[in-house]
PyMOL CGO cylinders between C-alpha atoms (Angstrom):
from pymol import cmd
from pymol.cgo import CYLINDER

trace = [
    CYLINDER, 25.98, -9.33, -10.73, 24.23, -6.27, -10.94, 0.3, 1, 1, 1, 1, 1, 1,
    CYLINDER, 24.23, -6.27, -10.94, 26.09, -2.97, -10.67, 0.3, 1, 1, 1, 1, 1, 1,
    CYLINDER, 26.09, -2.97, -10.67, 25.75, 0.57, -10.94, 0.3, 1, 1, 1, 1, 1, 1,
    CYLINDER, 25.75, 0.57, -10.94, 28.87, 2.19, -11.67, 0.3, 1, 1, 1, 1, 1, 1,
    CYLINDER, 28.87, 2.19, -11.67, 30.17, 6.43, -11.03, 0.3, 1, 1, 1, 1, 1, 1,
    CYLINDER, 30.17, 6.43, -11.03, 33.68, 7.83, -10.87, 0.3, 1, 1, 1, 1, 1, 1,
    CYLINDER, 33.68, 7.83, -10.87, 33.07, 8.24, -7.21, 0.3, 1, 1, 1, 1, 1, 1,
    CYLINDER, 33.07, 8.24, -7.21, 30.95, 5.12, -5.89, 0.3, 1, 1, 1, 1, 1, 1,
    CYLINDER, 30.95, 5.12, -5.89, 29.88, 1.46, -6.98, 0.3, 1, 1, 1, 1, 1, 1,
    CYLINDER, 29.88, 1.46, -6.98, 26.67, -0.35, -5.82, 0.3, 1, 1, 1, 1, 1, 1,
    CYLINDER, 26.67, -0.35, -5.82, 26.45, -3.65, -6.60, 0.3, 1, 1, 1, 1, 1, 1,
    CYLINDER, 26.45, -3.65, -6.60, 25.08, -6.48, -5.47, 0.3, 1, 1, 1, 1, 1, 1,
    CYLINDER, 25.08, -6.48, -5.47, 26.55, -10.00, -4.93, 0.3, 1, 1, 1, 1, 1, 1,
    CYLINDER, 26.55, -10.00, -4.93, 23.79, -12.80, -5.23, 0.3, 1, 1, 1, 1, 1, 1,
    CYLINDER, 23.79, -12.80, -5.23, 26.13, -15.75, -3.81, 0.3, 1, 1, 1, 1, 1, 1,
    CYLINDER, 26.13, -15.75, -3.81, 26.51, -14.16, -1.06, 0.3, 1, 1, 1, 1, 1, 1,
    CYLINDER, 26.51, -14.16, -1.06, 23.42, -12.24, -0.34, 0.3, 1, 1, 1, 1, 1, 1,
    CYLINDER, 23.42, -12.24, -0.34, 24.94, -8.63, -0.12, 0.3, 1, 1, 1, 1, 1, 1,
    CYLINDER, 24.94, -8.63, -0.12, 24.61, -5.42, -1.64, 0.3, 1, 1, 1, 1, 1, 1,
    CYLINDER, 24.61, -5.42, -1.64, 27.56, -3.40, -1.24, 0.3, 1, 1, 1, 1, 1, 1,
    CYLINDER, 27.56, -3.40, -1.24, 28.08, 0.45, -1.40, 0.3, 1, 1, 1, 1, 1, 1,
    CYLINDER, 28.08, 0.45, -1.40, 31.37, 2.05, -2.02, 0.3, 1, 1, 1, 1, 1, 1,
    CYLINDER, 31.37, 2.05, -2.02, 32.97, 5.39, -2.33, 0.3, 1, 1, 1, 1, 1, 1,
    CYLINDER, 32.97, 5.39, -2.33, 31.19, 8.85, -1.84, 0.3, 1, 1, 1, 1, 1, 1,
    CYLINDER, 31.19, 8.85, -1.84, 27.67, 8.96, -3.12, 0.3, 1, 1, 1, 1, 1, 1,
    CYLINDER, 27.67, 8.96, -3.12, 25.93, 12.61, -2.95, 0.3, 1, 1, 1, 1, 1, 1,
    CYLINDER, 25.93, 12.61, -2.95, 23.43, 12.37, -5.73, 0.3, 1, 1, 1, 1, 1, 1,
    CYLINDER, 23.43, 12.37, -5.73, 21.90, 16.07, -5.79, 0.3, 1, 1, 1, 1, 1, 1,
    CYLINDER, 21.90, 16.07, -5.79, 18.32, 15.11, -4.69, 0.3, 1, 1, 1, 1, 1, 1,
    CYLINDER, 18.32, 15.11, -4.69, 15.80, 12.03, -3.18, 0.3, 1, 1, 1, 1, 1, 1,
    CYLINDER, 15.80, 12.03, -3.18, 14.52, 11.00, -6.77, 0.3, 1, 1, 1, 1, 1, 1,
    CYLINDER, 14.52, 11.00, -6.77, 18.29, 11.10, -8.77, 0.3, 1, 1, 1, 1, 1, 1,
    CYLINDER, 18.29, 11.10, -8.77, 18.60, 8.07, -6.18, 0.3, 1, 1, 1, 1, 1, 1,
    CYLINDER, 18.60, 8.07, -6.18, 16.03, 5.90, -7.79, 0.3, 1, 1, 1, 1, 1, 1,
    CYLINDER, 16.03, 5.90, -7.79, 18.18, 3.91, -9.51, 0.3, 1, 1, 1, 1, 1, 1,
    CYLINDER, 18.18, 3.91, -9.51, 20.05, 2.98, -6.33, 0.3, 1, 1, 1, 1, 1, 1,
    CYLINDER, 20.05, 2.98, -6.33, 16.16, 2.17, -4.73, 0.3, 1, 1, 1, 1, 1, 1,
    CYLINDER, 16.16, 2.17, -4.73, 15.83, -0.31, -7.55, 0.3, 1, 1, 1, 1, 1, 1,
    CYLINDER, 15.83, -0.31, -7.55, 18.71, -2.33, -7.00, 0.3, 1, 1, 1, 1, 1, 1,
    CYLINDER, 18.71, -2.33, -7.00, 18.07, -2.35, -3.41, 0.3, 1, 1, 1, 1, 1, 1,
    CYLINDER, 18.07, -2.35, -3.41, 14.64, -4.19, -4.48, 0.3, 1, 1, 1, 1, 1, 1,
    CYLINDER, 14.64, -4.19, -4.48, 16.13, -5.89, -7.02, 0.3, 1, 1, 1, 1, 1, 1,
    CYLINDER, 16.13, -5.89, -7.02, 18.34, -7.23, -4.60, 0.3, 1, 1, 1, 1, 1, 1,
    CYLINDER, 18.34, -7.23, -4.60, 15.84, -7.73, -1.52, 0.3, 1, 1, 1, 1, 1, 1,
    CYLINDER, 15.84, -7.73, -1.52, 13.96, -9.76, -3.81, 0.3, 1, 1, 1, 1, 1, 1,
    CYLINDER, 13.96, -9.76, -3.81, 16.47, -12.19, -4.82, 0.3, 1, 1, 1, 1, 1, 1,
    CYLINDER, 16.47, -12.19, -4.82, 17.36, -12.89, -1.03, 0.3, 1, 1, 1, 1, 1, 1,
    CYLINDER, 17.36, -12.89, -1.03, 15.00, -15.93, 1.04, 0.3, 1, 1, 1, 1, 1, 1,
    CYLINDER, 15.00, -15.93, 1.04, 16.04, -15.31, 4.24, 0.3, 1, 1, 1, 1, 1, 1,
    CYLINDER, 16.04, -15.31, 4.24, 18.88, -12.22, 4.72, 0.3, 1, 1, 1, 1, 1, 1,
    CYLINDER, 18.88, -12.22, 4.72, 19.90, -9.55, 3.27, 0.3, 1, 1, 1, 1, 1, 1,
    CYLINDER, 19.90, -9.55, 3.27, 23.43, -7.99, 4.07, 0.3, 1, 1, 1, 1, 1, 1,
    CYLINDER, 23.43, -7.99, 4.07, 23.38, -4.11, 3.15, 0.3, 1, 1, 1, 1, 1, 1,
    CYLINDER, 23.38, -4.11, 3.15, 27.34, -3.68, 3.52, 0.3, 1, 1, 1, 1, 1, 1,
    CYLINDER, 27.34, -3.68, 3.52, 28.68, 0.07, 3.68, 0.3, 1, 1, 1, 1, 1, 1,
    CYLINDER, 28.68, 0.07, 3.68, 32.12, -0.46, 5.40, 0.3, 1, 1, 1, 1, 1, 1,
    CYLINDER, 32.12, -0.46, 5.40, 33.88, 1.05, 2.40, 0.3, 1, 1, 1, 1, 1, 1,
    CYLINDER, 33.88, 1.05, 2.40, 31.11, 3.58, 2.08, 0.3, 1, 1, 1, 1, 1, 1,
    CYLINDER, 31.11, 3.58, 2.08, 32.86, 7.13, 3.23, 0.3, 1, 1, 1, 1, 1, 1,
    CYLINDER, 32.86, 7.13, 3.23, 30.11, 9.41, 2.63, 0.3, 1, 1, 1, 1, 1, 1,
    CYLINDER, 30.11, 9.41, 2.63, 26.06, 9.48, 2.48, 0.3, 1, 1, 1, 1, 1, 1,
    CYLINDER, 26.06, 9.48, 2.48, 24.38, 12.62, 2.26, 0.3, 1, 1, 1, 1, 1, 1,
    CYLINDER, 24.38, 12.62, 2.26, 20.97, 12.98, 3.46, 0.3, 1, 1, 1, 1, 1, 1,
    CYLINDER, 20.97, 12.98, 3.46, 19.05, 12.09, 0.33, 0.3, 1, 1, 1, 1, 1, 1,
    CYLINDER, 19.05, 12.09, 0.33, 21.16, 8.48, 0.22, 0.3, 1, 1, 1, 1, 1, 1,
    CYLINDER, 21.16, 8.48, 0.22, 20.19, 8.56, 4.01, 0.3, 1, 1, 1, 1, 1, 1,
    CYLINDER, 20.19, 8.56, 4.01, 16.51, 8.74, 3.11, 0.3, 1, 1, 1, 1, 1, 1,
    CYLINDER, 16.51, 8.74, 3.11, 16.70, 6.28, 0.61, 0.3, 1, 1, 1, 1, 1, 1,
    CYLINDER, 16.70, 6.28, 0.61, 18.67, 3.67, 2.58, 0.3, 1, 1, 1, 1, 1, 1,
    CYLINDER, 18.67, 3.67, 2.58, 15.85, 4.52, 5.69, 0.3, 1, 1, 1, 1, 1, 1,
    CYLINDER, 15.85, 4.52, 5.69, 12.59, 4.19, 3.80, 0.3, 1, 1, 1, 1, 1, 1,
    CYLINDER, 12.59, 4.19, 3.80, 14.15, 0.48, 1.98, 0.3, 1, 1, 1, 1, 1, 1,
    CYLINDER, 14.15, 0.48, 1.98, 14.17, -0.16, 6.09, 0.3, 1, 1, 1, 1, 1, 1,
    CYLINDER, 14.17, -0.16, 6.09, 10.70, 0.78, 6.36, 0.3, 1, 1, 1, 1, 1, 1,
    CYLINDER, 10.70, 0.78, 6.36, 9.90, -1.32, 3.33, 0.3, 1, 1, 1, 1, 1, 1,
    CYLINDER, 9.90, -1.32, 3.33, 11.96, -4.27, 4.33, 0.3, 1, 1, 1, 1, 1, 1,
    CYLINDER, 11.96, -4.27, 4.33, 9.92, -4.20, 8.09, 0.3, 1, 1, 1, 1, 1, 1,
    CYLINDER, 9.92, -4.20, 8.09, 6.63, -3.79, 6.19, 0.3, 1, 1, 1, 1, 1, 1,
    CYLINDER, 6.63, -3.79, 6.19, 7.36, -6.61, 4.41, 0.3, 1, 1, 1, 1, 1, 1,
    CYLINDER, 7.36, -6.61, 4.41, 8.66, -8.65, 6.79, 0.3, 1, 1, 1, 1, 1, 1,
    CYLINDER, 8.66, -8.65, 6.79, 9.61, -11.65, 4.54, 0.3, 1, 1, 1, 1, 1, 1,
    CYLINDER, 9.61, -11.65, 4.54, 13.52, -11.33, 4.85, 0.3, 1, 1, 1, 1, 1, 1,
    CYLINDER, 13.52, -11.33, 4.85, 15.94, -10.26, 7.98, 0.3, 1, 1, 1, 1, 1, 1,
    CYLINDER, 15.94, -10.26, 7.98, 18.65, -7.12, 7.15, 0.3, 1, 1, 1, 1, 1, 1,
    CYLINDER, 18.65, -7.12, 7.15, 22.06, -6.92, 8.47, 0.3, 1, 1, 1, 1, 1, 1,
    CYLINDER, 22.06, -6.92, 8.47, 23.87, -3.65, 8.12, 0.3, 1, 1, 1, 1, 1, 1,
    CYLINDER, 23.87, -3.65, 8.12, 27.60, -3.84, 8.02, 0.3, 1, 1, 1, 1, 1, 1,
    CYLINDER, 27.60, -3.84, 8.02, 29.46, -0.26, 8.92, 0.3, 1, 1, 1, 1, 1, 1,
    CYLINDER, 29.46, -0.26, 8.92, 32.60, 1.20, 9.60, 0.3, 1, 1, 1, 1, 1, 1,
    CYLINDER, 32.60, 1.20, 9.60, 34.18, 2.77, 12.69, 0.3, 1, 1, 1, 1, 1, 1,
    CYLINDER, 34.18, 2.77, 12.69, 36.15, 4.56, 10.31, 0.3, 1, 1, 1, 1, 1, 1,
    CYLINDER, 36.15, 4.56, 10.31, 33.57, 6.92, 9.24, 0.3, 1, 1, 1, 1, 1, 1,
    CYLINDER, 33.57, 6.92, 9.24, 31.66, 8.61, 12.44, 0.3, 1, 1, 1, 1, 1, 1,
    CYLINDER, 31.66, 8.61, 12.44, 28.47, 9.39, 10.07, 0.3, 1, 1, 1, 1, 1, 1,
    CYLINDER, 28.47, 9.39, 10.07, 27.94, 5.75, 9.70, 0.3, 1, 1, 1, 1, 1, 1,
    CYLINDER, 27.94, 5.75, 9.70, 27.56, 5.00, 13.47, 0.3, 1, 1, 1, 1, 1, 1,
    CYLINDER, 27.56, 5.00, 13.47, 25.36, 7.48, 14.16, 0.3, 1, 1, 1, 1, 1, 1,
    CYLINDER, 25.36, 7.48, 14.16, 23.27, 7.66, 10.86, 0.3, 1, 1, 1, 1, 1, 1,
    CYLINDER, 23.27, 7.66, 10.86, 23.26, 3.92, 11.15, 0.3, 1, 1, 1, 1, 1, 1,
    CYLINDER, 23.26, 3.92, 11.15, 22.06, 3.36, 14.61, 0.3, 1, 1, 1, 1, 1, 1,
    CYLINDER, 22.06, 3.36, 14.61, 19.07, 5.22, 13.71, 0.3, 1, 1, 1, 1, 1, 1,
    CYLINDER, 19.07, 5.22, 13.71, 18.35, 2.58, 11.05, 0.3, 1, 1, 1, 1, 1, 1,
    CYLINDER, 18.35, 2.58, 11.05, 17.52, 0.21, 14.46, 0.3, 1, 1, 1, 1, 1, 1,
    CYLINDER, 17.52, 0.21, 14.46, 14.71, 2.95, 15.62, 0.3, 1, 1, 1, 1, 1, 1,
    CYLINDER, 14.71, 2.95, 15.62, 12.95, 2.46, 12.04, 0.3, 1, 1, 1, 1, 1, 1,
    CYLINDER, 12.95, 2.46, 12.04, 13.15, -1.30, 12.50, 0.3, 1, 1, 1, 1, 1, 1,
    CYLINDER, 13.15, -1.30, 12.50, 14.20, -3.18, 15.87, 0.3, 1, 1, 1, 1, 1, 1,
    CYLINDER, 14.20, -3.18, 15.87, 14.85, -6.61, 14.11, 0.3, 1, 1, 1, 1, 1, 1,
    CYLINDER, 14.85, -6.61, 14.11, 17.81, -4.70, 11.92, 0.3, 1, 1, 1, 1, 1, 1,
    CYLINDER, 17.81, -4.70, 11.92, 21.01, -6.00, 12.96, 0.3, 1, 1, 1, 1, 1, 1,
    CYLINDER, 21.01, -6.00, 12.96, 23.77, -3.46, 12.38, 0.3, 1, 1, 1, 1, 1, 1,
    CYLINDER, 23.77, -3.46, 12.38, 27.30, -4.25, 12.83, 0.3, 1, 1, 1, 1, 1, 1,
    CYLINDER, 27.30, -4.25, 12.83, 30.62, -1.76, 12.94, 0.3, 1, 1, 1, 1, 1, 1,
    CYLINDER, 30.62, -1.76, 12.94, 34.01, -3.39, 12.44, 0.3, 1, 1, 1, 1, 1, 1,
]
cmd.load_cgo(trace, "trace")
């Protein structure tokens, strides 16, 4: 599994199941300090054939920089256009439903669920 571990969010991907998750409050202090997230979204794009599931239902904050980060791996992804992405969000957290739904403007094959 590969992780990347703070004392307020995890990212980690789960090959057996396809998904990278993100958890807790992430507000790195600019665009580039969120490279290391940007690889393991790669990393983890590239170990998928088919789908990808990005799931942030336990992800309670994004600031703008993670925002920009998780929109231009979208942009990537579509360029690419080898693998499908599903976004899994929360209800919970009213940033995610509106941050997220703009994820389907960047990309209209995105599939992005709230539970």
């Amino acid at each position: 599994m590969m992780e990347i571990q703070d004392v307020d969010y995890t990212v980690f991907f789960d090959e057996e199941n396809n998904t990278l998750f993100m958890k807790g409050i992430i507000r790195l202090s600019s665009f580039r300090k969120y490279d290391e997230i940007k690889k393991l979204l790669l990393l983890s794009a590239n170990k998928v054939k088919k789908e990808l599931i990005l799931d942030l239902q336990d992800l309670i904050y994004l600031n703008s920089s993670g925002i920009t980060t998780v929109s231009t791996f979208v942009i990537y992804l579509r360029k690419e256009n080898s693998i499908r992405l599903k976004v899994l969000g929360s209800k919970k957290y009213p940033w995610q439903e509106r941050a997220l739904g703009n994820l389907k403007k960047l990309w209209g094959d995105i599939i992005v669920i709230f539970e």
